[in-house]
Structures are given as C-alpha cells and as structure tokens.
C-alpha positions, 0 to 999 in steps of 0.5 A: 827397575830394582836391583837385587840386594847383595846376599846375605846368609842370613837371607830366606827364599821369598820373593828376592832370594832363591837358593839352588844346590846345583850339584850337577851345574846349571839346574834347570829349574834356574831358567823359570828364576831367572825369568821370574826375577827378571820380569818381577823385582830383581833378585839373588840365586845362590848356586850350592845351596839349599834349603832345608826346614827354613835353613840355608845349608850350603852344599858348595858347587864342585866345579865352580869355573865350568858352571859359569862357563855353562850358565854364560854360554846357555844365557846367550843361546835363545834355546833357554831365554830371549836375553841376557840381562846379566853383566860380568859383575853379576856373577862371582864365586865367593867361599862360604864354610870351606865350600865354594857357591855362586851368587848371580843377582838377577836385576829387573829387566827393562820395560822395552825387553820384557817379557823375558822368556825361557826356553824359546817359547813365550806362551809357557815359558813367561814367569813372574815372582811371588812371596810363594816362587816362580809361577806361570805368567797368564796370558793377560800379564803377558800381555800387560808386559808386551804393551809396556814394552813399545814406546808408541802408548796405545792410548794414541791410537784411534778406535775406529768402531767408536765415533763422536758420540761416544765423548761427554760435552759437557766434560769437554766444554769443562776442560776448554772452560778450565783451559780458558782459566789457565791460558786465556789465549791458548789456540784450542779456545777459539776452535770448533770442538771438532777441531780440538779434538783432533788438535789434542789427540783425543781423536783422529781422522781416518777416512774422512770420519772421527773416531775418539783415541784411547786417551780421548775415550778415557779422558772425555768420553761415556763409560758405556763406550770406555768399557767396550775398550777397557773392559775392566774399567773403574774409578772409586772414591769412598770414605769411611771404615772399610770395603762395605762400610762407607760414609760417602761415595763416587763411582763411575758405574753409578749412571749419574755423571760421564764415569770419564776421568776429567769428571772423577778427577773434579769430583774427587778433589772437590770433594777432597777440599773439602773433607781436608778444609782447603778451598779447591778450583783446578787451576793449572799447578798454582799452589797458592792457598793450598795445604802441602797435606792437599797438594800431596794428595792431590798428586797422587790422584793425578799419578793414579789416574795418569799412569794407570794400566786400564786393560787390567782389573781393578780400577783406580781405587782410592780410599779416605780413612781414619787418616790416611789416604789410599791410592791404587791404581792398576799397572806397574810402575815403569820407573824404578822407585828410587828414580821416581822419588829422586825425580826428573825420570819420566816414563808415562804410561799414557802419552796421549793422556798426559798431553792432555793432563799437562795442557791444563795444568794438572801436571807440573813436568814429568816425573815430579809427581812421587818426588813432589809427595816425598819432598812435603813428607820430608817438611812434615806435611804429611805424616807418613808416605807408602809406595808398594808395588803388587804383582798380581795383579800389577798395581801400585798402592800409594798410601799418605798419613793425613795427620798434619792436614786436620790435626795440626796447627791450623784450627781455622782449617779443622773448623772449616771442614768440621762445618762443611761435612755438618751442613751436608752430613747433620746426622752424622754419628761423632765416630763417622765425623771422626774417621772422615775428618782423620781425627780420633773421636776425643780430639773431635769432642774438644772441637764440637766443644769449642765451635758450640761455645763460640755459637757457631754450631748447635745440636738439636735433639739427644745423642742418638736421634738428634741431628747437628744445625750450623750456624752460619754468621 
C-alpha cells in the first residue's frame, strides 16, 4: 500500500492530488476521492482550494475546526463509507497566503478491507483513480478487489464440474521428473498420480470423485478446460519490434502444446537461454552457470506467472525487444512496492500455486522475487529495472534493460547466442538478429565479423537472398 507524498503547492490534481474549495465544509463530491484514493494508490486532498486553468488558487476553509469535527464524524458513520482508514496525523490545518486549508492524506487501503465504498452502497458507490479523477468501479474490478480481500486463495478451491481429464500428463509426469532432479527422495515420487494430485492440492476429492483445484487447473491442465474457469485466460512470448511485427513466438491459444503454465514457463526460459546465451535446465533455485542478466529475467517470468490475477483480461504477456524485457501480468500487487524491493513481505496471490511452484524450486522463499531483480540492478547485472502498477485494468508491467546480458564482457556469451539463433533462424535479416540479441546492428556487424574470421560461421549467397551456415567444430 502506498502512501501519499506530503503536499506540495507546486502540486497539480492527477491521479495523487486532488483539490477541493470547500467553502461550505465537507463537500460531497470528497466521499467518491476519498474511495478512489483508497482502493487505487493513496493520495492528498486539500480542503480550501481549487483549481483554476491548471493553477492552485487557495480560497481558505472558514471554520477549519468544524469541518474536521464534520469530516470525523461522517468517516465513522457507515452512511458515507464502510471504514475509516485515516489516522489523527493524516488530517491538519496548515496556513497558505494568510488563509487557512486542510490537508488530508488518503492512504492505500489494505487489500483485507477493500473495496472501500461510499454511501452505503457498494454497487455504485466504489471508486478507483486515474490520471483523468475519480471514476466508477465495474463491477468486474469490484470483484477483483473483493477476491484480494479473503486470505483463503481461490486457487485452493476444487472445480467440481471439471475431472481428471482436464490435467496434461505429460506436464504432470515433467514435474515429478523435475521433481526427481531436485529431491530425489521426495515422497510425491513414488506415488500413484492420483495420490499426488491430491497430495499437492492440485486436486480435491469430494464425494468419492477428483476434481482439479484452481492452482492444479492452472499449473497442469489443458487450455480448453483453464478457459471454462478462467475465461480471459493467456500466456504470450514474443520477440521482435512491435505488437504485430514479431520474429518469434509462444502462445497458449495456439493448439499445439497444454497452453498450461508449467509448460509456458519451460518454454519460455528455454527459449530465453538461449537468446541470452546461457545453458538452461530448471533445477530448483541453483544459480550456478547462470548470468545474473538471466537469473533477473528468470525471476520475473515466476513473479508474473505466480502472482497474476487470471479472472481478469489480458494474460501474462511478456515481451523480448531491442534490449529489454517486458513482463506483464494481470492483477495488482498485494505488497506495497517499496516492501516488495526491501524484501521478506510476502503476500501470494495463489497459495495453491506457489506450493507448487516452491516444491520444485522455482522459488527460493517468498518475497525475494522483486528484492532479487533489484539487487543485481544494483551489481550492474542488468542495465535498467521498471515497475509500474495500471489500474485499469489492474496489472503490473516489469520492465528489465539487457544490455549487460549480451553486450558486455563475456564474448563467449554473445557468440554462443549469436550461433543458436543462425542454426534455427539462417535467413534471418541483420536487423532482426539485432533486436533479438539486444544489440545495435553495428555492434553485431563486428560480431559476424570476428565469427567469419575465425571460420566459424559463413554467408552463402548476397545480402538479400543469401542465407548464414554454422560451422560447427
């Protein structure tokens, strides 16, 4: 949960700063902020001033003591909101120009008491903020809010119109092999796979009969039966320029593999490895042999798909460019951003998931994920490292400059990926080799140059129409 920076009269309203004359006390359009503020990122209302063409006038609040007394006794009447959330030290009187104003510093509210509502009615009384104000919540993003509250995850619970057949074997016999790798005596190895599957709660029984949970579903199953559940369920990885433009890609609409998350998360690291040069076998949280460039990435794809809210639109969507990564997924964060950094607060979205996710290794401990990415920005592992939180709808964008991957001192690294992606891509154009590899296209011509010098790579045929033949040793 953030909270609100301390006014500025500099400051402009937006989506943390809203002002309000108030001349005849409490106004009532402060009840739709104060909701808004509190279900969004926190923010600052200002009592006694307004704005006028993009300029803070400040008009004063008359009777500063009743208005407070007024703003108090209202916040704890449920006929304007559900709850309080403001402290004594969140509310003052400062003096601006001669004239007195309140300042009230609306923080986040907790995940466990949103949606924070107004006016006794949560169907129309629920807001959230944008750059634009206050807007109406939908119904769908109430929803969102009421899920995030319970401390019992939904992807625990059992879907009792959906059986056995719904779950991928093969996904499920991959993680007990990788299971094997990690914990060679671990206890799910040597059981049936019915048993497992209610052993690691990726199914339940009820009434005699199996049915996959949520996290199971997610974590094993087929996408025809996730997308009964989920229905805006979606996993993408491209790599190239743009949204339509695009070198190289997974999807798990595509009908050709599960479209489950264990395979999209193989998949996608596989792949990764090999664009960013780095041998890859999932093997617990063993770090060894792994650039800190692969490893930050790699942490990302987990948070992504581990934390990712999959009743709502837009998938986890992740994006390899020019050098950077992109990592979206659906959902907000349920820790504050400064925590999540700072490390050791934990608050999954999917328990059922993350049980399943931590048994093979894939995690570490909970909360290290952010902490982990920041800390190898921090050793130059990476060049750059974004977080940025939507609203509308929810999600989180985590975006990771890979300059130091490809384009720093390991030359052994650089030629290795340069190699894979020419075995698999020969016609390739230098200008997609480029943006894969996340160099500029003058730094990969010295490449190709050195790798031809050194007889281990030859071009056949001209420019345009000729192809690139490794030459393996």
């Amino acid at each position: 949960m953030m909270n609100p920076a301390p006014f500025d009269f500099d400051m402009k309203e937006g989506l943390y700063f809203e002002a309000k004359s108030a001349s005849k006390g409490v106004p009532d359009d402060f009840w739709e902020t104060y909701s808004s503020f509190a279900n969004t990122f926190g923010g600052t209302v200002v009592f006694g001033v307004s704005e006028v063409e993009g300029h803070l006038e400040v008009t004063g609040v008359t009777d500063p003591e009743n208005t407070i007394k007024t703003l108090w006794d209202n916040l704890n009447n449920p006929r304007f909101t559900n709850v309080n959330i403001l402290k004594d030290k969140d509310v003052e009187v400062r003096e601006i120009d001669e004239k007195q104003v309140i300042v009230i510093r609306i923080p986040q509210a907790d995940r466990r008491i949103r949606p924070v509502y107004v006016k006794n009615n949560m169907n129309s009384g629920t807001f959230k903020r944008n750059h634009e104000g206050d807007y109406h919540c939908r119904m769908d993003e109430i929803k969102e809010m009421i899920r995030d509250s319970e401390d019992i995850t939904v992807d625990i619970t059992p879907i009792e119109n959906l059986n056995l057949e719904c779950f991928d074997t093969n996904s499920i016999s991959g993680y007990l092999n990788e299971l094997r790798v990690y914990k060679p005596n671990h206890p799910w190895i040597q059981i049936p796979m019915e048993e497992f599957l209610q052993l690691s709660g990726a199914a339940r029984d009820i009434g005699g009969s199996l049915h996959p949970t949520g996290s199971g579903l997610l974590m094993f199953g087929k996408v025809s039966c996730i997308r009964q559940v989920y229905g805006s369920y979606f996993l993408d990885y491209t790599e190239g320029g743009g949204e339509d433009r695009y070198t190289y890609r997974i999807h798990s609409n595509s009908g050709d593999w599960s479209g489950n998350v264990y395979t999209f998360v193989h998949e996608v690291l596989n792949r990764l490895s090999m664009v960013m040069g780095v041998p890859f076998e999932l093997r617990g949280f063993s770090n060894r042999g792994y650039s800190e460039s692969f490893i930050a990435v790699r942490e990302a794809v987990m948070n992504a798909v581990l934390h990712a809210d999959y009743y709502l639109s837009g998938g986890v969507i992740i994006r390899l460019g020019s050098g950077r990564i992109e990592i979206r997924n659906p959902g907000s964060m349920r820790v504050r951003l400064e925590d999540a950094i700072h490390g050791g607060v934990s608050d999954p979205r999917n328990n059922g998931l993350m049980s399943l996710a931590m048994a093979v290794g894939w995690v570490e401990r909970l909360g290290s994920g952010i902490f982990s990415i920041e800390r190898i920005r921090k050793e130059g592992g990476i060049s750059s490292l974004s977080i940025v939180e939507a609203t509308d709808p929810s999600s989180v964008k985590v975006t990771i400059g890979l300059g130091p991957s490809l384009a720093g001192k390991n030359g052994h690294m650089r030629e290795k990926a340069i190699l894979d992606i020419l075995s698999e891509y020969p016609n390739i154009s230098r200008d997609d080799l480029a943006d894969k590899l996340g160099i500029s296209v003058r730094t990969l011509s010295t490449e190709l140059k050195k790798l031809r010098e050194n007889g281990k790579l030859e071009r056949i045929g001209g420019n345009r129409d000729g192809f690139w033949r490794v030459i393996r040793s």
